[in-house]
C-alpha positions, 0 to 999 in steps of 0.5 A: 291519273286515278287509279281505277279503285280510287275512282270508283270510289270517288266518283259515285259521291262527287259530282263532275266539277269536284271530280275534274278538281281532283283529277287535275291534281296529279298525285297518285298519294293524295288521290289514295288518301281521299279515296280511303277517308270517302271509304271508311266514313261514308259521306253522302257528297265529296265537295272538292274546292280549290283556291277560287272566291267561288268555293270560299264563299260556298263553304261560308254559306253552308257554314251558315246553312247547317247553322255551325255559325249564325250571322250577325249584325255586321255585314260579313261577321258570324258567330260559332258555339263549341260544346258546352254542358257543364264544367266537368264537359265541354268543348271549349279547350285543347284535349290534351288528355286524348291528344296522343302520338301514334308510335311503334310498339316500344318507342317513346318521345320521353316523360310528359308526351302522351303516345299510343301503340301506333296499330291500337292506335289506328284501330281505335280512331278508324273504328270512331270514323267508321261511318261517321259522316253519312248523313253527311257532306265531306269538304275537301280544302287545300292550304299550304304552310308558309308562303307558296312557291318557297322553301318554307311551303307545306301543303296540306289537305284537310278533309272535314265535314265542318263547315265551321273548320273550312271557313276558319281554315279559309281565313287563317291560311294561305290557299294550296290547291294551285300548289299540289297542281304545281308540284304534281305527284309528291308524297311529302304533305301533311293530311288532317281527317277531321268529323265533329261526330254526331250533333245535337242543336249544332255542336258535338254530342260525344264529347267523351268519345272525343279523340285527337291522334297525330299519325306520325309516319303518315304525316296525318292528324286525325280528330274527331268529335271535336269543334273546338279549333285547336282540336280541330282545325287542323294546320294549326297546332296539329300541324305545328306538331308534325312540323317539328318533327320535319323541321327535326329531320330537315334542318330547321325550326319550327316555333311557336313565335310571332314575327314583327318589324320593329322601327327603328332610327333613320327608317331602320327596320329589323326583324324579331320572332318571340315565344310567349306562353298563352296569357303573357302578351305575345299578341300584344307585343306582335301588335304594338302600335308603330311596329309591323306585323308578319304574324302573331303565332307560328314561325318557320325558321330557316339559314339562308346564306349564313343568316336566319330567316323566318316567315308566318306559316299563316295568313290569318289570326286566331286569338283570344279575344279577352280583354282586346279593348280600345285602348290596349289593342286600338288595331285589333278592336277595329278589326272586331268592328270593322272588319269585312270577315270575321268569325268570333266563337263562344262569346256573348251575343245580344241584339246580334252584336258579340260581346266578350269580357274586358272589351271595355265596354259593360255588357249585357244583363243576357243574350245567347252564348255558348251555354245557351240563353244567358242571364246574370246568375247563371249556373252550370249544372255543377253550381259553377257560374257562366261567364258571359263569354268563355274565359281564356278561350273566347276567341276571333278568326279574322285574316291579316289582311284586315290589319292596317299594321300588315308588313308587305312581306308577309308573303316574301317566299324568302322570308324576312331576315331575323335579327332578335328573338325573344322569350316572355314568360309572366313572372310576378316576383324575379325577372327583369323586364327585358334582358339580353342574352350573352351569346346564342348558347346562353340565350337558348339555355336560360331564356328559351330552355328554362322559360317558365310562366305563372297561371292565371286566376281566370283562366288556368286555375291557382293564380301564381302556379310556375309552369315550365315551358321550353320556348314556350312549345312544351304543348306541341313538341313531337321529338324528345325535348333533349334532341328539341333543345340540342337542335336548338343550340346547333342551329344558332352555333352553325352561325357566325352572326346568329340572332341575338336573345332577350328576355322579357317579363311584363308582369313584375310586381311590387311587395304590395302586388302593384304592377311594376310594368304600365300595359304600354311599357312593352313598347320600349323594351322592344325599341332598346332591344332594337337598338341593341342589335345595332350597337346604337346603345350599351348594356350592363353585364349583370350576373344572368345577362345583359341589362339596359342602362338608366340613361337610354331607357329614360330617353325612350320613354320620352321618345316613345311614350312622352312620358317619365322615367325615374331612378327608382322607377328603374331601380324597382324594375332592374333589382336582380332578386338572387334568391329567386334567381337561384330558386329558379335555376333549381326548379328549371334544373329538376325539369330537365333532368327528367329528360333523357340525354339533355346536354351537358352545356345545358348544365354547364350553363345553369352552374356558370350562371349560378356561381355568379349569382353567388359570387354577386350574393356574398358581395352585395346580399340578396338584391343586386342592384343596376348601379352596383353594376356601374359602380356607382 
């Protein structure tokens, strides 16, 4: 039961169906947790919902009756603005500036993670929450993390007074109420607090006071004069932080990877996660036409019986939604279409219809966007151009369910037996397109821990620029990336048969920067990877790992996508460049130098990799060619 205190809180701002919602749930923390955000913010009405279509639809009303999204043509279909006034202030991207974790005076999780004194800290962000949603109508959500009623299960609450958050919320995630009813009182879930502040014309007018700080000692997220999902939707990489901080005290990983089943031989399927830097593909590769899909961008990793096995932590999918056209994403486009629900944000909308950059279609001359009336020629107010649709960060929300490639064991309480995992990166000039690992420490090491990706033009400033990403989760990490990296290399030794490890590139391009990759290309790494696992084809031992052989990869592609596979096709894509490779083992080793306590495998590792690479350097010069390998 609710403590008196608690009650009296609550009960003068809700009315008897959310009050009865709220006492069915026995959990005394919980009950304090919403008391004590009803306290300090102030709101006019506590809406309590639970897992019914009833509440859902509710919150998408009123989503559309404080105009946070304005309908569209298409049945079930809502556009979203986040902030926009110039390029200098916006609301369109991740704050990493004043994203920070709250921590004990003199504590520190290493160089290039942003912390607070955690008392400052909480004084701060409380003093920006005092009072904020009078006014106003505080939502209170239930989801739960990973399939319900399994060891991969994290319920959350979110409290918010955004509609637009609830209704994104609803569509990405898995409902939680009936899980806090089942598992009554227990302090372990993870809480957001989270007000887009005061408004004006429907989005967020303090932008500079904008601030997201992860409590980590409380397992709670507070945001705050933010719209922007990825500041603000709380359970998704808000949420992935304080995972990997449990995952860290519990045994497990928690990891920015898709899940898919890629097909194999004689109805064969098996499971890959893989991590991708924003921009290199990890959609694409989630959704290639054939395969099937789990999930696009969150997984739980966990050892059952002495195999991995891993599940989606959403239901959902929250993607950017620049160049999804009919030919590269068939699936995809439909859904954008088709779908019955689907929330689209800072994207062109004309005569009701969205329209974003390379959909594959021409856009229109003007419309409305996320800098208002929109024409041809228009500039912000420091001179910069508006793109039709925001670059890198127009995005969709729609649920898995829409998908016809859904696996049916997306919900598996169990998870999905895990088999391969991949890293990607965009490299133009020195990785191969696919690589295999030579065991589990080898793979962590130079494919996961030394994983680096090149910006783009479009969407991150200066295109070519290398930045390094540990497992493509550097954003997101809540423990030092040493203890991140160990935990790594001990998860996979623990095993007699851990997943194997590849490598995959597919932005390789020529000395006239001609891309050596076609789009459709990803398809057959994935499908020799597959086969890989299962002995079905051999590899060449090169100097950095394993490469596939010509004589398989020209049968797959006749296999997979009739089309031919040349010698020199092979040659261009599979020539070890061993200056850049060295270069690039200096540039990983400087980065994680930087960090205190790295193990010496790690090391250890990078030197046996590079005496190789000088071992095959004296030998054939600075291009290793796959026939070297052979002998031929």
């Amino acid at each position: 039961m609710m403590k008196n205190s608690d009650l009296n809180s609550l009960s003068a701002v809700m009315d008897k169906s959310s009050l009865e919602k709220l006492q069915a749930l026995h959990n005394p923390d919980l009950h304090k947790f919403i008391a004590e955000a009803v306290r300090l913010c102030c709101p006019d009405r506590v809406l309590v919902c639970d897992d019914s279509a009833e509440d859902r639809e509710l919150i998408r009303q009123l989503a559309l009756q404080l105009e946070e999204e304005t309908a569209l043509v298409q049945p079930g279909h809502t556009v979203h603005f986040d902030a926009f006034k110039d390029c200098r202030l916006h609301d369109q991207s991740r704050d990493k500036a004043h994203t920070r974790y709250l921590l004990p005076h003199g504590q520190n999780l290493g160089p290039g993670i942003a912390t607070l004194e955690r008392e400052a800290g909480l004084g701060e962000i409380k003093e920006l929450l005092r009072g904020i949603m009078t006014g106003k109508v505080m939502l209170v959500r239930f989801y739960c993390l990973g399939p319900a009623h399994s060891p991969f299960s994290i319920p959350c609450v979110q409290i918010t007074d955004s509609a637009y958050v609830a209704h994104s919320e609803d569509l990405l995630f898995r409902t939680g109420y009936a899980e806090f009813k089942r598992l009554g009182a227990f302090n372990r879930f993870f809480r957001m607090l989270h007000s887009a502040g005061r408004l004006e014309h429907h989005v967020c007018a303090d932008l500079v006071r904008r601030r997201i700080y992860i409590d980590l000692q409380e397992d709670l997220v507070y945001s705050v004069n933010t719209q922007y999902a990825g500041n603000s939707v709380g359970l998704k990489k808000l949420a992935l932080r304080l995972a990997i901080r449990k995952a860290d005290q519990e045994g497990w990983l928690a990891e920015h990877m898709f899940v898919m089943g890629v097909h194999g031989p004689h109805g064969r399927k098996t499971w890959f996660t893989g991590a991708y830097p924003s921009a290199c593909g990890k959609t694409s590769t989630a959704m290639l036409v054939g395969e099937s899909l789990v999930g696009d961008d969150l997984a739980y990793l966990r050892t059952c019986e002495g195999e991995v096995r891993a599940v989606n932590v959403e239901r959902g999918m929250f993607g950017i939604i620049e160049n999804v056209n009919p030919t590269d994403d068939p699936e995809l486009y439909r859904v954008l279409h088709e779908g019955r629900e689907v929330i689209f944000s800072n994207v062109l909308v004309h005569e009701g219809r969205p329209y974003w950059l390379g959909m594959g279609e021409p856009l229109p001359h003007n419309g409305l966007n996320y800098a208002g009336t929109w024409c041809e020629g228009k500039v912000d107010s420091c001179g910069q151009a508006i793109a039709p649709s925001y670059r890198g960060n127009a995005r969709f929300a729609v649920s898995l369910d829409e998908l016809r490639n859904l696996d049916a064991r997306v919900d598996d309480p169990a998870g999905v037996p895990l088999a391969g995992i991949i890293y990607g990166g965009r490299d133009r000039e020195t990785s191969v397109p696919v690589l295999e690992s030579y065991d589990w420490v080898h793979g962590v090491v130079t494919m996961g821990a030394c994983l680096e990706s090149e910006t783009t033009a479009a969407a991150m400033g200066a295109e070519g620029v290398r930045a390094f990403n540990p497992m493509a989760n550097l954003d997101f990490l809540s423990i030092p990336l040493a203890h991140y990296l160990r935990n790594h290399l001990a998860f996979g030794c623990a095993l007699s048969r851990p997943p194997r490890i590849f490598s995959t590139n597919y932005w390789l391009r020529n000395a006239e920067g001609a891309f050596l990759n076609a789009k459709h290309d990803k398809a057959v790494w994935l499908k020799w990877m597959e086969r890989r696992i299962h002995g079905d084809v051999d590899a060449l031992d090169g100097p950095t790992g394993r490469l596939p052989r010509y004589e398989d990869l020209k049968a797959l592609f006749t296999e997979v996508l009739d089309c031919p596979y040349t010698r020199d096709d092979y040659r261009q894509q599979f020539g070890l460049k061993i200056p850049q490779e060295l270069a690039r083992i200096e540039r990983v080793e400087t980065c994680l130098h930087q960090a205190a306590g790295m193990p010496a495998v790690i090391f250890d590792m990078l030197n046996g990799q590079r005496r190789r690479l000088h071992w095959w350097q004296q030998r054939v010069g600075d291009l290793l060619l796959p026939g070297e390998l052979e002998g031929d």
